[in-house]
C-alpha positions as CSV (number, residue, x, y, z in Angstrom):
1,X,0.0,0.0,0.0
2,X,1.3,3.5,-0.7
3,X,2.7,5.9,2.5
4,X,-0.6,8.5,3.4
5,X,1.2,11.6,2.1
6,X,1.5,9.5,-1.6
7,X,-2.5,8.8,-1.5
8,X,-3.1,12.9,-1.8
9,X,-1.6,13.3,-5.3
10,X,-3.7,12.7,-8.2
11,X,-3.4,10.1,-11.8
12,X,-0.3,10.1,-13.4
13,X,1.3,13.3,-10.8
14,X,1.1,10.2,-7.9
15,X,2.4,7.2,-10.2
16,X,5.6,9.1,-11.3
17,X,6.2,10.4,-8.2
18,X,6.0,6.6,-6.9
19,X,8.0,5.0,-9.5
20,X,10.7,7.6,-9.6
21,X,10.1,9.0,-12.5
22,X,9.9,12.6,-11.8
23,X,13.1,12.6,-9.8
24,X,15.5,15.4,-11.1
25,X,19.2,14.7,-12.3
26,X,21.9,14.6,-9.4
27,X,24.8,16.5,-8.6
28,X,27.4,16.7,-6.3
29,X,26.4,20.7,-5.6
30,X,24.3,23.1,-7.5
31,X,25.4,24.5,-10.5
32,X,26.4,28.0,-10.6
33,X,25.1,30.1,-13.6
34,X,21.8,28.1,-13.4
35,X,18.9,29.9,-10.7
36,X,15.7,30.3,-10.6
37,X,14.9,33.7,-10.9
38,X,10.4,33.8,-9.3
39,X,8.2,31.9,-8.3
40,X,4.7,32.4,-7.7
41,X,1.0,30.6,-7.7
42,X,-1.9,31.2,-9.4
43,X,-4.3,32.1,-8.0
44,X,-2.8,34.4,-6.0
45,X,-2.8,33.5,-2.6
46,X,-4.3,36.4,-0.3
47,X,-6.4,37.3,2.5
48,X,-9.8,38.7,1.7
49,X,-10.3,40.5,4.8
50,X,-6.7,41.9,5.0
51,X,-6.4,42.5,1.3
52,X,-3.2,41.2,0.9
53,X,-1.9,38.8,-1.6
54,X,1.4,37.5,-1.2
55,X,3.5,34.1,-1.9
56,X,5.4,34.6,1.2
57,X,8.2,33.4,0.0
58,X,10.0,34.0,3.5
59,X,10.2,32.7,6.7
60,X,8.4,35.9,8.5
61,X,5.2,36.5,6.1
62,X,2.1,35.0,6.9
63,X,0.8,32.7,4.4
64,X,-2.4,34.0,2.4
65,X,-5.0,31.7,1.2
66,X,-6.0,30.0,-1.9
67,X,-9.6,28.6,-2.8
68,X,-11.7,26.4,-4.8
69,X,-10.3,26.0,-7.8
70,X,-11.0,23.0,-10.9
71,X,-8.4,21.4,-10.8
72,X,-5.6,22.9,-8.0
73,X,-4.0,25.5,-8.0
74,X,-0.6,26.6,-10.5
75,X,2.8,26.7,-9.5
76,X,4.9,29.1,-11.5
77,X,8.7,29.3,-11.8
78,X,10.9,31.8,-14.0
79,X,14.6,29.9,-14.5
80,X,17.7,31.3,-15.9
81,X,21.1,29.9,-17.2
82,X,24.2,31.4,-18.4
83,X,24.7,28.7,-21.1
84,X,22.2,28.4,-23.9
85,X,19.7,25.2,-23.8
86,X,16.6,24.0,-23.2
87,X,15.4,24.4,-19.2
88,X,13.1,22.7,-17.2
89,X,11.8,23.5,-13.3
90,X,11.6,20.9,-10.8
91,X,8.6,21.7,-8.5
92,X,8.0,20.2,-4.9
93,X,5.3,20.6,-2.7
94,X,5.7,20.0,1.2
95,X,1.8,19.4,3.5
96,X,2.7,21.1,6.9
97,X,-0.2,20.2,8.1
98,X,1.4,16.7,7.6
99,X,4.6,17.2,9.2
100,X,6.1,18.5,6.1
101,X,5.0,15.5,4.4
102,X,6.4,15.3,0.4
103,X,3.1,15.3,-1.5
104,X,3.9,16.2,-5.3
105,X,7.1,16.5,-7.4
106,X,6.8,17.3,-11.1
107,X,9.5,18.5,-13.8
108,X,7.9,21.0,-16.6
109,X,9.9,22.5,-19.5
110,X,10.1,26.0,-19.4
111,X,8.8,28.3,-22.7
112,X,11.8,29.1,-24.8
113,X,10.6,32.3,-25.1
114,X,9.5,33.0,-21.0
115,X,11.3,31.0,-19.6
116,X,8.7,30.6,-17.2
117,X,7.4,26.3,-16.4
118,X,3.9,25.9,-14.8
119,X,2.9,22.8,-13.2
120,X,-1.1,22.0,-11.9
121,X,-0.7,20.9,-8.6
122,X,-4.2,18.6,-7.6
123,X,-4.9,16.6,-4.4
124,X,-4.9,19.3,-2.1
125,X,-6.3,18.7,1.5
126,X,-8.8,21.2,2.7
127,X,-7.6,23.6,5.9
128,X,-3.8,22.3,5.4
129,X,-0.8,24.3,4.5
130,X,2.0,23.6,2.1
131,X,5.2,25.1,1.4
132,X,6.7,24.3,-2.2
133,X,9.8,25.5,-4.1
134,X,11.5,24.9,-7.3
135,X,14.9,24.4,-9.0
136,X,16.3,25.0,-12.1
137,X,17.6,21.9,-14.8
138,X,19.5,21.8,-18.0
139,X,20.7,18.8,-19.1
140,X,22.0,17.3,-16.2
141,X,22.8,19.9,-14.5
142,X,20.5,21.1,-11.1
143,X,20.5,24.6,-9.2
144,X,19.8,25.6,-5.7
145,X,16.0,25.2,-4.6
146,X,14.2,28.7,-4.5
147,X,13.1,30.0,-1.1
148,X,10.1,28.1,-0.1
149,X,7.2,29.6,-0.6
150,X,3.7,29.1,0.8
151,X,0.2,28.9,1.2
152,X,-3.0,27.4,2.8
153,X,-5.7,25.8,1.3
154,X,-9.7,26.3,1.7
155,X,-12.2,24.5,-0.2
156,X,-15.6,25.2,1.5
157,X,-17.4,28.2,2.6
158,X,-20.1,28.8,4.4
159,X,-24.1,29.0,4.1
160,X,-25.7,32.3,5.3
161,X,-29.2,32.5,6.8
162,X,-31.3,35.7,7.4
163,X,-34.1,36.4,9.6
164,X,-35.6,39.9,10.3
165,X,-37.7,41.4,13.4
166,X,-39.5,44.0,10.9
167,X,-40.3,41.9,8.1
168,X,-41.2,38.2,8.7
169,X,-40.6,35.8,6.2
170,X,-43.3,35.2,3.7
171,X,-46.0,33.1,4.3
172,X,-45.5,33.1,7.9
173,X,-48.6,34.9,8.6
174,X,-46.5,37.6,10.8
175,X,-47.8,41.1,10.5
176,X,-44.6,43.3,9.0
177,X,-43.9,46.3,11.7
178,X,-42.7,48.7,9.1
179,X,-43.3,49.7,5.8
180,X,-41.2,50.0,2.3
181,X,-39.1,52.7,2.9
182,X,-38.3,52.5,6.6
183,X,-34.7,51.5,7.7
184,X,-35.3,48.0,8.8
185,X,-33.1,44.8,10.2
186,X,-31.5,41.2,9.3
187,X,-29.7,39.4,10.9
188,X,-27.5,37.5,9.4
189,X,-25.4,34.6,10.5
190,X,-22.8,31.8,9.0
191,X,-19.9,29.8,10.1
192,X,-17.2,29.0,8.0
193,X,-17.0,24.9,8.2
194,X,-14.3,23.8,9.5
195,X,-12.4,21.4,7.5
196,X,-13.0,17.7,7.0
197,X,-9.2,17.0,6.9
198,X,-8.1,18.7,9.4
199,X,-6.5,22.0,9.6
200,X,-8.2,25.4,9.7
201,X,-10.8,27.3,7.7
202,X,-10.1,30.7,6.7
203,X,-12.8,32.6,8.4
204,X,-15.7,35.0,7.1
205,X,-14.4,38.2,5.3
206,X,-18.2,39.4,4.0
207,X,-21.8,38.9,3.3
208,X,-22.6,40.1,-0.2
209,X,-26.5,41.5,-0.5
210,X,-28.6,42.6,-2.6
211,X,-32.5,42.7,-3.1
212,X,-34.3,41.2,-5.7
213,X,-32.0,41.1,-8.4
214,X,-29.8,37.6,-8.0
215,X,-27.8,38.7,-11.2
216,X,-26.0,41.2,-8.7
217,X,-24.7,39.2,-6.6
218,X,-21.9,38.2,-8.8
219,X,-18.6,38.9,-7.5
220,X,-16.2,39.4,-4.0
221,X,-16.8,41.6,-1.7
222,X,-15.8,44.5,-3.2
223,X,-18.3,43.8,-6.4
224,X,-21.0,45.3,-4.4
225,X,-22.8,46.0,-1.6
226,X,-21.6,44.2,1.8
227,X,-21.4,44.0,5.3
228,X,-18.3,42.6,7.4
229,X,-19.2,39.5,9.9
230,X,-19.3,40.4,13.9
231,X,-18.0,37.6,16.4
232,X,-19.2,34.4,15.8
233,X,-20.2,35.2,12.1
234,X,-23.4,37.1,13.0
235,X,-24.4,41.0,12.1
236,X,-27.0,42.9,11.9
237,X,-27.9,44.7,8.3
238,X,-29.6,47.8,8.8
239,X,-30.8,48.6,5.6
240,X,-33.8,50.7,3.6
241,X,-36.0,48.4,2.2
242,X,-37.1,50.2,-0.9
243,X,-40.0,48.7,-3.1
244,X,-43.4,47.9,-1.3
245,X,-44.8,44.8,-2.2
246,X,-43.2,41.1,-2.1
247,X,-39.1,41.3,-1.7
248,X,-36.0,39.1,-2.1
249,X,-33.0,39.8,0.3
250,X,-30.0,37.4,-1.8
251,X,-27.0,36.9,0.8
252,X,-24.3,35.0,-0.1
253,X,-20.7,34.5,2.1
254,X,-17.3,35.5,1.3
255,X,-14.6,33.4,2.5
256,X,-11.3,35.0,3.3
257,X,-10.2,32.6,0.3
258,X,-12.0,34.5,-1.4
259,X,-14.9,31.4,-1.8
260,X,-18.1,32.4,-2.5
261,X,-21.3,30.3,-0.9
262,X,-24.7,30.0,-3.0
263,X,-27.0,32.9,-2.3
264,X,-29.7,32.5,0.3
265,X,-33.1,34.3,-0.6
266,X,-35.2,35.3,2.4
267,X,-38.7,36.6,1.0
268,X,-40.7,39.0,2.8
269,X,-43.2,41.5,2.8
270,X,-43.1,45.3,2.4
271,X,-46.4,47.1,3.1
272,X,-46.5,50.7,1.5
273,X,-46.4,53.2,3.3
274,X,-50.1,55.3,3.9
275,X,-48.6,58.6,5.5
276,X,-47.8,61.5,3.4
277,X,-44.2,61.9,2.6
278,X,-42.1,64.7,3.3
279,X,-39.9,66.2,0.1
280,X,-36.8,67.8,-0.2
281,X,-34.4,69.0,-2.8
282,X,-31.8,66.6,-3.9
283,X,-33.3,63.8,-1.5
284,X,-32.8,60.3,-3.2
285,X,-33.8,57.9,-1.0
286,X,-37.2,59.8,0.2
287,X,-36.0,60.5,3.3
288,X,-36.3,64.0,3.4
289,X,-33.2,64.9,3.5
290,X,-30.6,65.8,0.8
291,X,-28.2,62.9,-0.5
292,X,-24.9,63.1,-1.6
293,X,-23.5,60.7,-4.8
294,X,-20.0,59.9,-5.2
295,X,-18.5,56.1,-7.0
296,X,-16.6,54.0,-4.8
297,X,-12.9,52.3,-5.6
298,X,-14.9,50.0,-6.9
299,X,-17.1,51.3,-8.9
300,X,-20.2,51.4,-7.1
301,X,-22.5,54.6,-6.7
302,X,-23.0,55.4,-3.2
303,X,-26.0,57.2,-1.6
304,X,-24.2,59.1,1.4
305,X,-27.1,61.2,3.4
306,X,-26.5,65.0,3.7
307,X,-26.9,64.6,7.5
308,X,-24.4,61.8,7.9
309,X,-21.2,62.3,10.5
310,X,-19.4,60.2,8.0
311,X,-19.1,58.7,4.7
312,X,-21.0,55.4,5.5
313,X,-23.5,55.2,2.7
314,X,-26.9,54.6,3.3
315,X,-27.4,52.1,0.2
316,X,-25.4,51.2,-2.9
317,X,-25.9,51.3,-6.6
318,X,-23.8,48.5,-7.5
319,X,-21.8,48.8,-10.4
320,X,-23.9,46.5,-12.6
321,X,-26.6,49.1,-12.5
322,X,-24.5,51.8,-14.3
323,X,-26.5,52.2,-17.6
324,X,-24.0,52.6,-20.2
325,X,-21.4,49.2,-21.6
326,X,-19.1,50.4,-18.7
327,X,-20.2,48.8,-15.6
328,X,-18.3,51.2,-13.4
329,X,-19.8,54.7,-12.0
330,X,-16.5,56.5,-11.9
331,X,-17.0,56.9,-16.0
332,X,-20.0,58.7,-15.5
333,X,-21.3,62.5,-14.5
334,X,-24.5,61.9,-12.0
335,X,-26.8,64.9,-11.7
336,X,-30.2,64.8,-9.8
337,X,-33.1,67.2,-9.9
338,X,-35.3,65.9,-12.0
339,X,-39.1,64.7,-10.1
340,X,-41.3,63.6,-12.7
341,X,-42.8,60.6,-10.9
342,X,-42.3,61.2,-6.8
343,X,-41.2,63.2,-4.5
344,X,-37.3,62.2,-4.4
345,X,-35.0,62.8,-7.7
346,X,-34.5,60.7,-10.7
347,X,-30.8,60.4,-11.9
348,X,-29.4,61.9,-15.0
349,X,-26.4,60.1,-16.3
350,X,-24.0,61.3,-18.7
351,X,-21.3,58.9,-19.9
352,X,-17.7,60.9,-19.6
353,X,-16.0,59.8,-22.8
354,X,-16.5,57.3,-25.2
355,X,-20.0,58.0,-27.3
356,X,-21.6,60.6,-24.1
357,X,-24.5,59.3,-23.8
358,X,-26.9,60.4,-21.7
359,X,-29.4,58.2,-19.7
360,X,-32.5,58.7,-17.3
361,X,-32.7,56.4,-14.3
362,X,-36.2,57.3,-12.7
363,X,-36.9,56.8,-9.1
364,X,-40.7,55.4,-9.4
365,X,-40.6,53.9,-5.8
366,X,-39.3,57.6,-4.9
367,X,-37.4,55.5,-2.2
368,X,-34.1,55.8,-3.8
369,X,-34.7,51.7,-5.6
370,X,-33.3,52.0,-9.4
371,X,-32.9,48.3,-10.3
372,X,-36.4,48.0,-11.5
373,X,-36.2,51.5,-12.9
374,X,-35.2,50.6,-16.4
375,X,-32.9,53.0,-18.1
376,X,-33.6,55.7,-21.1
377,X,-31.8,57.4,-23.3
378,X,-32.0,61.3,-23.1
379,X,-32.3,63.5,-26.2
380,X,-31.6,66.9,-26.7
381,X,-33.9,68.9,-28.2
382,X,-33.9,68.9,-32.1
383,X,-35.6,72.2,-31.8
384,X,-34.9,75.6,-30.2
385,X,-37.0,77.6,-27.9
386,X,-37.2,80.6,-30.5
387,X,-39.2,80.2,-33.7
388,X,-37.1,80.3,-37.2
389,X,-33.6,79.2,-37.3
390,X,-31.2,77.8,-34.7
391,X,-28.5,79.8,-33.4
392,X,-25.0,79.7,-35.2
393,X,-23.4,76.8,-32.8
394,X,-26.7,75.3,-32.0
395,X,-25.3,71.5,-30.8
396,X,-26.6,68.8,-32.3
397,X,-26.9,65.4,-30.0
398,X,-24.2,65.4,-27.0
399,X,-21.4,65.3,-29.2
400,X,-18.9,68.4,-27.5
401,X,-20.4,68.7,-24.1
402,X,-18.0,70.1,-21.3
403,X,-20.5,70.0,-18.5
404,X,-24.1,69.0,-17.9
405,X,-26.3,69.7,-14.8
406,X,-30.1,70.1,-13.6
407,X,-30.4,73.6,-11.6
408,X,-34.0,72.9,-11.1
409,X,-37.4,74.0,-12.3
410,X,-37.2,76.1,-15.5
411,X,-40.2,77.4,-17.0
412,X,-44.1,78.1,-16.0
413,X,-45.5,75.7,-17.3
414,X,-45.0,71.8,-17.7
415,X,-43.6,69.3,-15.8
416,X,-42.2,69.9,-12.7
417,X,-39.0,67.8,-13.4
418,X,-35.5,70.0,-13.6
419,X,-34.7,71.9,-16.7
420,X,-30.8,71.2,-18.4
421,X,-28.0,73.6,-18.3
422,X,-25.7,72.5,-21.0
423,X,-21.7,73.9,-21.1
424,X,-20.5,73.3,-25.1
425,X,-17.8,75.3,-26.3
426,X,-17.7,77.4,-23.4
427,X,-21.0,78.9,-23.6
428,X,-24.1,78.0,-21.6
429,X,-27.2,76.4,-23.4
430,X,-30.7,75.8,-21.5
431,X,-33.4,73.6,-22.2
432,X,-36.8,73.1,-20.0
433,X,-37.8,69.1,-19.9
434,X,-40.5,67.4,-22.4
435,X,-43.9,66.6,-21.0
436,X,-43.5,62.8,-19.2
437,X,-40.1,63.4,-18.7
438,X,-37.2,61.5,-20.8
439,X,-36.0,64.0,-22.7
440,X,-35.7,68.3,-23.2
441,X,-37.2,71.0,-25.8
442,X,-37.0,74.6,-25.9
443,X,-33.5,74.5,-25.8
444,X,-32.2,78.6,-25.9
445,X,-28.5,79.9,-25.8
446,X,-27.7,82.0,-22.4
447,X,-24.1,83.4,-23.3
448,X,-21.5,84.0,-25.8
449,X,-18.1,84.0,-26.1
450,X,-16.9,81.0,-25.0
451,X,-16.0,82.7,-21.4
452,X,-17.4,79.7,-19.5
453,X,-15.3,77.3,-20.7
454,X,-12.5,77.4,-17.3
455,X,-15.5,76.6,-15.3
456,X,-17.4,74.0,-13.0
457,X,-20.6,74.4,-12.8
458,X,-22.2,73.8,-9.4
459,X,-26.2,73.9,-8.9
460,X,-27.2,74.5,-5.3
461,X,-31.1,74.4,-6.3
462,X,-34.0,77.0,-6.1
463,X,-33.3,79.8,-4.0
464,X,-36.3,81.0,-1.1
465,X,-38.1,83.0,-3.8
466,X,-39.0,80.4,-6.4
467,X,-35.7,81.5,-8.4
468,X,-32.7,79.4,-8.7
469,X,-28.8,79.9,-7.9
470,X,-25.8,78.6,-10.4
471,X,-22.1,78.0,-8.7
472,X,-19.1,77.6,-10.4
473,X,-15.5,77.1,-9.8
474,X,-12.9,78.7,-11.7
475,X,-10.5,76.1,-12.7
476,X,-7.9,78.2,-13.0
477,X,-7.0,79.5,-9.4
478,X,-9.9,77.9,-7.4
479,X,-12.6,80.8,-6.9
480,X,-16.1,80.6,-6.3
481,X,-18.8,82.3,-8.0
482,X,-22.5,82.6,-6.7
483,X,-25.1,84.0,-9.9
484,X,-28.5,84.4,-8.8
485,X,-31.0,83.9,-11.7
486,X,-34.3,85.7,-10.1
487,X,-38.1,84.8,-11.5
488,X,-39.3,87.9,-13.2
489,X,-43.0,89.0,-13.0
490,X,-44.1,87.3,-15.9
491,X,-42.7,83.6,-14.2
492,X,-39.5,83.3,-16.8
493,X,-36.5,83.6,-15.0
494,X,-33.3,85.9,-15.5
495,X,-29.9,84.2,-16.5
496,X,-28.6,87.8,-17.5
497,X,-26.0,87.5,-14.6
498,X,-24.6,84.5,-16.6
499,X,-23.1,86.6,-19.0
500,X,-19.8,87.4,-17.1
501,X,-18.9,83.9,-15.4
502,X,-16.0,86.1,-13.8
503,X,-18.4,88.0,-11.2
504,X,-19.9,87.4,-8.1
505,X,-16.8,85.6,-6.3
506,X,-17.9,84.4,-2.8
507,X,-14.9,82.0,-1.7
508,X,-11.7,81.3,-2.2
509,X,-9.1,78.3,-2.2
510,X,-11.3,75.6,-3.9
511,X,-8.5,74.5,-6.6
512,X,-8.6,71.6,-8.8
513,X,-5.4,70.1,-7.4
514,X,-6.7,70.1,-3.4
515,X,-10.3,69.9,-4.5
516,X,-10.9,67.8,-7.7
517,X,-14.8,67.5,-6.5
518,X,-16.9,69.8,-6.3
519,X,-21.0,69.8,-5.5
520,X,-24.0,70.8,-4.1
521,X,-27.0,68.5,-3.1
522,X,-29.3,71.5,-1.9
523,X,-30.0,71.9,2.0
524,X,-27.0,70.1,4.3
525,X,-27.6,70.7,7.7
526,X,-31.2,72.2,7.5
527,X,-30.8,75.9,8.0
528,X,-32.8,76.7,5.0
529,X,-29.8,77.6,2.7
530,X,-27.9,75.4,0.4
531,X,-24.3,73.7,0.8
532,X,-21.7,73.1,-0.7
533,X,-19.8,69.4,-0.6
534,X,-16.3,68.6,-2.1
535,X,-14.0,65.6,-2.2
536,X,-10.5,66.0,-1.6
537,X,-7.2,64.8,-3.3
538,X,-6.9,62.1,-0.9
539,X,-10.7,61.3,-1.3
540,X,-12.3,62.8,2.1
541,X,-15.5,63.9,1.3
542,X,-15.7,67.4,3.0
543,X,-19.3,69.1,3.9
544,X,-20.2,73.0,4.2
545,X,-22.2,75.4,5.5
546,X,-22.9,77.4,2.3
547,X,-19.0,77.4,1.8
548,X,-17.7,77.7,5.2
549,X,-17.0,76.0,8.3
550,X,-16.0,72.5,6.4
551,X,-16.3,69.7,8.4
552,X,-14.7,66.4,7.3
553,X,-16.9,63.5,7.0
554,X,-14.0,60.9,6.8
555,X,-12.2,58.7,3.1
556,X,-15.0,57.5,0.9
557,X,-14.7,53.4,0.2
């Protein structure tokens, strides 16, 4: 019968091993001229939770971990020689689990042209740790092993399950105690197993979540929204639920492997909700209160209340969601303003680059909810506001834009959704939005001249008298200007200020290079003026009143 530590390799890998086959050519001492110059696996091994990936090829670094993978993992190794001819690598695996226990040894030609040989290494025990290394051949000739290297091995994860106090699980003939659009708890809980052949598991590094949409749950725990275990594996998700009617909560586990369990789907029920609900400008999630949204490292849109003391969000728009080919927010411009169907603010989304299109995501729940929204494309106007010809310039589709923003109402008649303010060759365009929303018409030109092109244009919202305010920062040594565009007597409002972007300065210091974000999402802290909001260099997000006393919220994700 074969020795234990034989039984773990697999097919042909154990027979040669047996027989002797594999064995590398001898040598008094290794040959000088002939290294290995790397070695690495693949994957990567790594530590979800720590986010580190290393090979720890040293006797100090903690090993990271590698998962479930089809057939084992792949041992890499780079190898040199002074002399010209063909070179192999002679890979061996140690179990440390096993007392350092020889469990594979395989020779692989290395590509002429590389000079890197890969060998598959299968058979791995679940929760043990190996060390392996390599050494260099031509001919007959052998080098020094390579400093060991190593990792550990995980090949389960674990199974979440969700319960809630607010909303019972379907069918259960519990009574809901809140309603679609209330802030309500799960609890969720999991144990990563612990290994069948001994050894260790790599613990819990997140729950992924998302609700009703199971195609978002692909990915690690940086592909979306998530929530970091507590001790024990258990946490509570405190989370807006944000369609009324029957819901899916999809959790899945994370392993620190990086392991991924099936998603578990707890279905409930969402009542909606009777009382009237408040409104504010630039309020998202229908809370009121105005939101601030920024992409994260990873390319999700976060929804980070005005009122928050840091820059937790209160839900995520996971990258998937984004509405052009590029699943990833930070290669799109995000405005909201725009109310055609509730109280809180549809998103207008202008792709930065590539064709600029621009896309309506509506908010139908007015609860902040966009997966069901579907997604439209925005025209502008084929038309202009004045009969006869266009003006000389007039743009035709979004080809050219330089900036694109919803001030608010325009008009005095019409929907009540946000009008456009278009930047294109430096000059200011303005269009008031198409009955039923979706798109713009009576597009007009404000300025001339080309003077607005060093700009950023900034748009607080409607000022106490029905009238609306325009900010801008001047690229070019970091001033702020305020232009107040009154409501005349007949209902039309004023942009005559807008003809010299260089008046009005209120602020100083807000330059590109300490400041390279710049906003305003209407009413911050609630004293009845608008705010401003900036993200920094080193991505703190940074919130005002009007555009003093900052206070620091904190680094986004």
């Amino acid at each position: 019968m074969k020795p234990a530590h034989l039984r773990r390799l697999g097919g042909a890998a154990a027979v040669a091993v047996a027989a002797g086959l594999l064995a590398a050519p001898t040598a008094g001492a290794a040959e000088t001229g002939l290294r290995v110059t790397g070695t690495t696996a693949s994957p990567r091994p790594g530590n979800v939770s720590e986010g580190v990936v290393t090979d720890a090829c040293d006797a100090t670094t903690a090993p990271g971990w590698i998962g479930r993978t089809t057939d084992g993992p792949t041992l890499r190794a780079t190898v040199a020689s002074d002399t010209a001819g063909t070179l192999s690598a002679r890979f061996s695996v140690r179990d440390l689990t096993a007392d350092g226990a020889a469990v594979f040894s395989a020779v692989r030609e290395a590509s002429a042209w590389s000079k890197e040989a890969t060998t598959l290494v299968p058979g791995l025990v679940d929760g043990h740790g190996y060390a392996w290394n390599a050494r260099a051949l031509q001919g007959h000739k052998i080098s020094a092993a390579s400093p060991d290297c190593h990792f550990k091995v995980d090949l389960t994860s674990a199974q979440p399950t969700v319960s809630s106090p607010d909303f019972p699980p379907l069918g259960s003939g519990q009574t809901p105690g809140k309603y679609a659009g209330e802030t309500a708890a799960f609890v969720i809980s999991g144990t990563d197993p612990a290994p069948a052949g001994g050894g260790e598991a790599s613990g819990l590094a997140c729950y992924r979540y998302a609700f009703n949409d199971s195609l978002l749950m692909s990915g690690g725990c940086d592909s979306g929204a998530s929530v970091k275990p507590g001790p024990g594996g258990t946490v509570t998700l405190n989370v807006k639920v944000r369609e009324w009617g029957t819901n899916v909560l999809y959790v899945k586990a994370v392993d620190n492997a990086g392991n991924s369990s099936f998603h578990t789907g707890y279905h409930f029920y969402a009542p909606s909700d009777p009382r009237p609900k408040p409104s504010a400008v630039g309020d998202v999630d229908g809370d009121a209160v105005p939101d601030i949204l920024l992409p994260d490292t990873a390319g999700n849109l976060q929804i980070i209340s005005g009122r928050a003391t840091d820059t937790t969000p209160s839900s995520v728009l996971p990258a998937d969601l984004a509405p052009g080919s590029v699943k990833n927010w930070n290669n799109y411009q995000v405005s909201h303003r725009d109310r055609n169907y509730s109280t809180a603010d549809d998103l207008l989304v202008r792709e930065v680059g590539g064709p600029g299109s621009v896309y309506l995501l509506r908010n139908v729940y007015g609860t902040g909810e966009f997966s069901r929204s579907g997604t439209g494309y925005v025209d502008w106007p084929r038309w202009c506001a004045n009969p006869g010809p266009c003006a000389p310039g007039y743009p035709v589709g979004w080809d050219g834009v330089q900036d694109l923003v919803l001030p608010g109402r325009i008009g005095t008649t019409g929907p009540a959704g946000s009008g456009l303010l278009r930047m294109q060759a430096g000059d200011l365009w303005v269009a008031t939005p198409f009955p039923g929303g979706g798109s713009f018409n009576d597009a007009e030109r404000l300025t001339t001249g080309g003077l607005w092109a060093g700009y950023d244009l900034v748009t607080p919202g409607p000022d106490a008298s029905g009238g609306l305010v325009l900010w801008a920062r001047e690229r070019a040594d970091g001033a702020l200007h305020a232009y107040a565009i009154p409501k005349k007597a007949d209902g039309t409002l004023d942009f005559s200020a807008l003809a010299d972007p260089s008046a009005g300065v209120v602020a100083t210091g807000f330059t590109v290079d300490a400041y390279p974000t710049l906003g305003s999402s209407g009413d911050l802290d609630g004293n009845g003026t608008a705010d401003l909001w900036a993200v920094t260099a080193d991505r703190h997000l940074v919130t005002y009143s009007g555009w003093t006393a900052p206070k620091d919220l904190g680094v986004l994700r």
